[in-house]
Structures are given as structure tokens and as C-alpha cells.
C-alpha positions as CSV (number, residue, x, y, z in Angstrom):
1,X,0.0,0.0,0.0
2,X,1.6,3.5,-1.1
3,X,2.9,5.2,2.3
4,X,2.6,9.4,1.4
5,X,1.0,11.3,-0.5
6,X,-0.3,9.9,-4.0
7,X,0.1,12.6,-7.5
8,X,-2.5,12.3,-9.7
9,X,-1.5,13.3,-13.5
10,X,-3.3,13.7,-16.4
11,X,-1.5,12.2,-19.5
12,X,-2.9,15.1,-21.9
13,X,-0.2,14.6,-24.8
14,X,-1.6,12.9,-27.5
15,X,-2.4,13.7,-30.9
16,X,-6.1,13.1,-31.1
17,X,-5.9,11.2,-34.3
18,X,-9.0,9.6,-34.0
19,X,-11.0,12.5,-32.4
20,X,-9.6,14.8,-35.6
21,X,-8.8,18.1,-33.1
22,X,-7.3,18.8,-30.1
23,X,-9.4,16.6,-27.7
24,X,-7.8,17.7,-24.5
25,X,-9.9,21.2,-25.4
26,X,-12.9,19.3,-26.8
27,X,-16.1,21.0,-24.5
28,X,-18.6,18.5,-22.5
29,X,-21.3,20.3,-20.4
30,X,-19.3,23.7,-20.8
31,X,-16.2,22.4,-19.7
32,X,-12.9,20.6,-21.9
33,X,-12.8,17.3,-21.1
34,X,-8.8,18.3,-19.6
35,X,-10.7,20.1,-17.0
36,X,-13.5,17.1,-16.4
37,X,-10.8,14.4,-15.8
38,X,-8.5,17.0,-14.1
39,X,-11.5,17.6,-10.8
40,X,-12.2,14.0,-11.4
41,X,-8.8,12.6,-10.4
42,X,-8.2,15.5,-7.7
43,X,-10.6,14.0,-5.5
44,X,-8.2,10.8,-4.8
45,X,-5.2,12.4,-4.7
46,X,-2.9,15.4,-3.2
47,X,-1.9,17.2,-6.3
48,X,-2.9,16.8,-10.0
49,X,-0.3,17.6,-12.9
50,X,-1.2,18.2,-16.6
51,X,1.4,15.8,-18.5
52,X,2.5,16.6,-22.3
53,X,0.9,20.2,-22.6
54,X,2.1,23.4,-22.6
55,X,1.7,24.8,-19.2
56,X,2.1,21.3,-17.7
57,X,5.0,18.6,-17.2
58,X,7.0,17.8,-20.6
59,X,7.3,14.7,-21.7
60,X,10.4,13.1,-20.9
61,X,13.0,12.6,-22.0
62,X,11.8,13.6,-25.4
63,X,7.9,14.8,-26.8
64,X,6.4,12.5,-29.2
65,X,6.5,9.3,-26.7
66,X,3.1,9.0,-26.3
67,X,1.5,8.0,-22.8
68,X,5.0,6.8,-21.5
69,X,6.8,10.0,-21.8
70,X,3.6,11.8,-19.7
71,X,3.9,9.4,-17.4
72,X,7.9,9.1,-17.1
73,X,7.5,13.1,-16.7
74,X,4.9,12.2,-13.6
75,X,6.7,9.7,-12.0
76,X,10.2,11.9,-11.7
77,X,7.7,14.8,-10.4
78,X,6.5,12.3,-8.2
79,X,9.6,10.8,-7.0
80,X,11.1,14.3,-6.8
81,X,8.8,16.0,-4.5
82,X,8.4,13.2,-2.4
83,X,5.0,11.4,-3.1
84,X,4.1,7.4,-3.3
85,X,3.3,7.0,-6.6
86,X,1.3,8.4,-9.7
87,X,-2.5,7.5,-10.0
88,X,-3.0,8.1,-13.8
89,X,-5.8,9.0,-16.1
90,X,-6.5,10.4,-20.1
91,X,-7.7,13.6,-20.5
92,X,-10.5,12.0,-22.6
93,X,-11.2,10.0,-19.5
94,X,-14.1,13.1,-17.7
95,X,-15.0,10.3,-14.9
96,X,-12.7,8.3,-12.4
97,X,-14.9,6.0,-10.2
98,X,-14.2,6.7,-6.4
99,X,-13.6,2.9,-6.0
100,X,-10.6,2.4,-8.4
101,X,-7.9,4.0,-6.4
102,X,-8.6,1.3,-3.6
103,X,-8.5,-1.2,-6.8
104,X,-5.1,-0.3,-8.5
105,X,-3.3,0.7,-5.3
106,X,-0.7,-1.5,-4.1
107,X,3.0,-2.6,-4.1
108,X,3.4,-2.7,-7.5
109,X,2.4,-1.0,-10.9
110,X,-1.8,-1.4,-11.8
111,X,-3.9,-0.8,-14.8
112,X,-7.2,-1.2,-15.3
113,X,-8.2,-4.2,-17.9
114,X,-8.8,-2.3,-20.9
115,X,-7.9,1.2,-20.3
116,X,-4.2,1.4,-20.1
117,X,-4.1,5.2,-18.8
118,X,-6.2,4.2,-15.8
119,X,-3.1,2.9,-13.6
120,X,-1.3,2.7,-10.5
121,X,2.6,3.9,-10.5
122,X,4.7,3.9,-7.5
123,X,7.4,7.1,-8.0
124,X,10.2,4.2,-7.5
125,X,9.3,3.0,-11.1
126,X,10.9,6.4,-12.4
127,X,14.4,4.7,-13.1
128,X,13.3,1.8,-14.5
129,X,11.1,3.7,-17.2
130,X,14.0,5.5,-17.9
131,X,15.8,2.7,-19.3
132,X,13.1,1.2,-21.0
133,X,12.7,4.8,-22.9
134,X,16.6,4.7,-23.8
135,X,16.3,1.0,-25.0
136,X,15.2,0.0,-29.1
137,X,11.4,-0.9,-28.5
138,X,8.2,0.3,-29.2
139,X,7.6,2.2,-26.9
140,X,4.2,0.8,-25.8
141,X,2.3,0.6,-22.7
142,X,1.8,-2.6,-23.0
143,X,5.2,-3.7,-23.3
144,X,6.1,-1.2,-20.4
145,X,2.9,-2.8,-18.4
146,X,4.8,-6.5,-19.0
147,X,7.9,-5.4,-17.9
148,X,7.2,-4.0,-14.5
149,X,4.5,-6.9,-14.3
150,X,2.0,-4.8,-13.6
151,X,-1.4,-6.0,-12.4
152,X,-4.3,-6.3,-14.8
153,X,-7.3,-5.1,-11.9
154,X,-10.7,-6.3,-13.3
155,X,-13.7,-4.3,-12.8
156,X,-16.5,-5.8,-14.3
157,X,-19.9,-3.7,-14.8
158,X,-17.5,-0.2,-13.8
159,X,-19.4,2.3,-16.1
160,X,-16.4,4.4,-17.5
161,X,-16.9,7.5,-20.1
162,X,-13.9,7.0,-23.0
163,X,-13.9,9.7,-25.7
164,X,-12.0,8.7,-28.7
165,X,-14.1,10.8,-31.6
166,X,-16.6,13.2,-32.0
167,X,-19.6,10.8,-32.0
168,X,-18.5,9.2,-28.9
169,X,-18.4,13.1,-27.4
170,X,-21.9,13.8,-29.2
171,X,-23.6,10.9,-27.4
172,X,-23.1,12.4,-24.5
């Protein structure tokens, strides 16, 4: 169980491909979806950091990393200023169910089946990222998530809100 405070960061970096503009911006209910997941994730956590955005934490070591580089800037932030670990979320991600924390919290890395950005990252991890940024791979969460053998937490029935294009925003 993570002993200090816990950072919450929002990995905000992407390049909303799918969604066609800047997502992060996108409005729901009169307010971006940045801004949704942002008081979302601030309820479970001490401090919340915008990762891969102007105004927020760079990527690191480089932009153009995708989620690990958001959340390689997070954990050294987190490490750095002495909290736990990193709870994690998307910025197209507006809800965070008040029962995942206690779900994906624990001695070692957690994700939630089937959304990735959803996870659990204790600051120690920072290091170890590092060198899995500086080696040849793809660069994929998934291949991060096997090497730090994270946990896979399965939530069946949790109702979660994933925006990925316009319709999806539109049916809300």
C-alpha cells in the first residue's frame, strides 16, 4: 500500500488522431474534457499535474513518446517531491470511479483491464522507465505494463466514459 501522499496526473499529450482536433480542449457540459478528468482525479489524490501540454509537465525525455513519456515526466515529479506513486488517467477520461484507487493501489504497478491510462505507478518506477525509454522498443504501454509486471485489476460492470471521436463526445 503506497505510504505518502499519492500525485495524480493527467497524460494530456496525444495527438487526437481519431477525435480529428485537439481533444484535451474538446467541451462537455461547458467544460474541456482536460478540465473534467482533471477535478475527477483531484478527488483521490494530493496534487494533480497536466502531463504533455504546454503549461504542464513535458514529456520526458523527449515529446512525441506517447502516454510513456507523460507518465515518465509524472513519475520523476512524483519521486522528486516526495510522493508514493502516480495514480493516472486520459484527458478524454471526464469520470474516475471513487472505487478504483482502492482497486489499483498497491505494491506494484496497476492498470485497469482495458484502459491502459487508468493505472497505478509507484514514483520508485521512475528509473526503470528511464531505461526502458533509452532501449530499441516500441515504446508501448503494453510492453512497459509487462515489464514492470504490472497487475491487470478487473472491474466488471464499472461504467467508464472514453472519448476517442466526436460521435463518442456527441452521445453524451
Amino acid at each position: 500500500m503506497a505510504t505518502g501522499p499519492i500525485l495524480g496526473a493527467v497524460l494530456a499529450g496525444g495527438r487526437s488522431r481519431r477525435f480529428g482536433s485537439d481533444k484535451a480542449m474538446a467541451l462537455l457540459n461547458g467544460r474541456t474534457l482536460l478540465d473534467h478528468a482533471m477535478a475527477a482525479l483531484a478527488l483521490h489524490v494530493a496534487t494533480v499535474v497536466i502531463c504533455g501540454r504546454d503549461g504542464g509537465l513535458a514529456d520526458r525525455p523527449r515529446a512525441n513518446l506517447g502516454p510513456l513519456g507523460g507518465l515518465n515526466a509524472a513519475l520523476h515529479h512524483a519521486a522528486a517531491q516526495g510522493f508514493a506513486g502516480v495514480l493516472t488517467t486520459g484527458c478524454d477520461m471526464p469520470l474516475y470511479p471513487a472505487e478504483l484507487p482502492a482497486a489499483l493501489i498497491g505494491a506494484g504497478a496497476a492498470v485497469l483491464e482495458g484502459q491502459q491510462l487508468l493505472g497505478w505507478w509507484p514514483a520508485e518506477l521512475a528509473p526503470e522507465l528511464d531505461a526502458h525509454l533509452a532501449e530499441e522498443n516500441d515504446r508501448s504501454i503494453r510492453g512497459w505494463l509487462a515489464r514492470v509486471d504490472a497487475r491487470v485489476v478487473q472491474m466488471p460492470g464499472l461504467a467508464l466514459l472514453n472519448i476517442n471521436r466526436p460521435e463518442d463526445l456527441a452521445a453524451l
